[in-house]
C-alpha angles and dihedrals in degrees: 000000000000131000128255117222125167133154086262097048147012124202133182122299123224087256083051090061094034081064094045094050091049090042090044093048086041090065095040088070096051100090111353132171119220097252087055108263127104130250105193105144114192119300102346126128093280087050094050098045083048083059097049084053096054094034087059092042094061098038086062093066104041109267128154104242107206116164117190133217099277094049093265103152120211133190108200129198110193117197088158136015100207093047124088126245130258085211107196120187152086128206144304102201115096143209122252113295086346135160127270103237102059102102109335090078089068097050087041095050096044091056092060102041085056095045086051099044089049094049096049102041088054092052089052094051085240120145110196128223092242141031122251123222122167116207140219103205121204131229098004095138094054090209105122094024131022137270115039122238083033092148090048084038099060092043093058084052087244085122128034126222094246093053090051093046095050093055111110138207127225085280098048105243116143123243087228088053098043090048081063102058101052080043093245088120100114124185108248143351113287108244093221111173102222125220092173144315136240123197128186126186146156101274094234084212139076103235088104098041098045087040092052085238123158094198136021118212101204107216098180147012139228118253101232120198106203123196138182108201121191121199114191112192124157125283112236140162107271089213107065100007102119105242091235097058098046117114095201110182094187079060086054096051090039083064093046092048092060096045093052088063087041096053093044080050090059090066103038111204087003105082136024122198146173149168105231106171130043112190115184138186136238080357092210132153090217103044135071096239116246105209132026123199114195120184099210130185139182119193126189149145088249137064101191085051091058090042093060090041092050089046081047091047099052097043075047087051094048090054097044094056096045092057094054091040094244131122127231137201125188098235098195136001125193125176110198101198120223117259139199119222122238102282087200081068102034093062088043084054096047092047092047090054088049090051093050086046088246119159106235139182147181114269143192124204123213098174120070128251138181090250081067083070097047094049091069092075120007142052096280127194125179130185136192133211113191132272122218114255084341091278114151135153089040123090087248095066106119144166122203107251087233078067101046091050098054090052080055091055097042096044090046091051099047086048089058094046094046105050083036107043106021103141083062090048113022101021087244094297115193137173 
């Protein structure tokens, strides 16, 4: 594979992709689970060690390593100290026994696109309108601690730090507590004047493989409504405890479970839903439990639609609890809104690919992601590479390393585009 330069755009080199491949394997093995996927939950000790191997990473080529007060890692390249960033990146924390490309393709990815742009425009005697970062945000998967995107979050200000800190794992361990133990606890938030922000990531889906397509250019997002339900019922012996007085709150949530598929059936392609997460006390063979915890979600292209479907749930929850004699209380609700993604970048995206001869579509992204955040407020591009037969949070999830290398080229060269040529792209969006 060679390298296109010209005087209008730079992509990645082969030695470009040589780094990415022994940066990429490097963190495969932190981590890693033995049927070959990666289990680094945030900010745990393999997240931690993960963070050392990127900080040093960076520190190696001259970037500037700042991490902020909620974990969030960034790699500056300062060209100028009065101009704004292009950030690039995703995250490096995992689910449970997860894959290694969700996420931590996108960081890695970043790193070296911004290694490479800086390398080359200096070599070139070229000083960019903007200056490049690449980030490491914390929290995206949700997985240890809730919500989800609490790294992005708090950087939007949607969040504040105290509210991240505080959120606690099964274990009860604060975020804010567990950051300082792997020594990613910084002091305060980085004030980083942002010009855009580019996010590429395994698509978690099959539209590019089935289509034959090398990129997606995701256009819109999902709306996602995100509950935590509580049922309390009454602890008893399930020997002697006649079955019509027992208050069984895993019955409950049994019933709940099945409503949620049966509301997401109601809409078709319309809505997706699940139940992730069970949690059950006192989690014994021999007692009618006492309390059920469900983590539900209901994603869809609409928010009136999830509106109507959350008013349905709880009169469904209601029910459900008067019937098993339980309570229930909706612990915590959070509507993500649907976004668009920046079109001035969009169409950047789509004519680079055109110029590097790679096949490139329109996306949509039902997952979140961090660049959701970012879009709030700030010019936001993501990309997608496929993923084989649509398969992510597993450890079989993969992506062909061709694959992974054109989303290199093409992220290297829109971030050249965007920090060189950014009143042609961005209409010289500052902020």
């Amino acid at each position: 594979m060679s390298s296109l330069s010209t005087p209008d755009i730079i992509t990645a080199t082969e030695a470009d992709l040589a780094a990415f491949d022994a940066l990429f394997a490097h963190s495969s093995a932190i981590g890693t689970t033995a049927n070959g996927g990666l289990h680094r939950l945030a900010a745990s000790a393999e997240d931690g060690a993960m963070r050392d191997a990127f900080c040093a990473w960076l520190g190696e080529r001259g970037f500037e390593v700042r991490v902020d007060a909620v974990g969030n890692v960034f790699g500056l390249v300062t060209f100028n100290p009065s101009a704004p960033y292009v950030l690039c990146g995703s995250h490096l924390d995992s689910q449970p026994n997860a894959g290694r490309f969700d996420g931590t393709y996108g960081v890695l990815a970043g790193a070296v696109a911004v290694a490479s742009v800086t390398r080359q425009l200096r070599e070139r005697g070229e000083t960019p309108a903007f200056n490049l970062a690449v980030v490491n945000w914390t929290n995206e998967e949700g997985a240890r601690f809730q919500p989800s995107l609490i790294g992005s979050s708090t950087f939007m200000g949607s969040l504040s730090v105290a509210e991240a800190c505080s959120s606690r794992d099964a274990a009860g361990i604060t975020l804010g507590d567990a950051l300082a133990q792997i020594g990613y606890r910084g002091e305060a938030m980085l004030d980083v004047p942002v010009a855009a922000y580019l996010e590429l990531h395994v698509e978690q889906g099959s539209q590019l493989e089935n289509q034959g397509l090398a990129i997606g250019v995701v256009r819109h997002t999902w709306a996602a409504l995100k509950w935590r339900v509580r049922f309390d019922g009454e602890q008893n012996h399930t020997g002697p405890a006649p079955m019509a007085v027992r208050r069984d709150a895993l019955l409950a949530a049994a019933h709940a479970i099945v409503a949620v598929k049966a509301e997401a059936e109601l809409h078709g392609l319309h809505m997706h839903s699940s139940v992730g997460r069970l949690e059950v006390e006192p989690n014994s063979p021999n007692v009618v439990p006492a309390l059920a915890r469900l983590l539900v979600e209901f994603r869809s292209p609409s928010t009136p639609l999830l509106a109507a479907a959350g008013e349905r749930f709880r009169a469904t929850l209601a029910d459900i609890a008067a019937r098993t004699g339980t309570t229930f209380e909706i612990e915590h609700a959070q509507l993500r809104e649907p976004s668009h993604l920046h079109h001035g970048l969009s169409e950047l995206a789509h004519a680079t690919c055109a110029e590097l001869a790679l096949p490139c579509g329109d996306s949509v992204t039902v997952a979140g992601h961090d660049a959701i955040s970012l879009s709030r407020r700030y010019p936001t591009s993501l990309l997608f590479v496929p993923s084989q037969g649509g398969l992510s949070h597993n450890e079989a999830e993969f992506t062909a390393t061709a694959d992974l290398h054109r989303g290199v080229r093409l992220l290297t060269a829109l971030l050249y585009r965007a920090c060189c040529q950014p009143g042609r792209y961005l209409g010289g969006a500052t902020s």
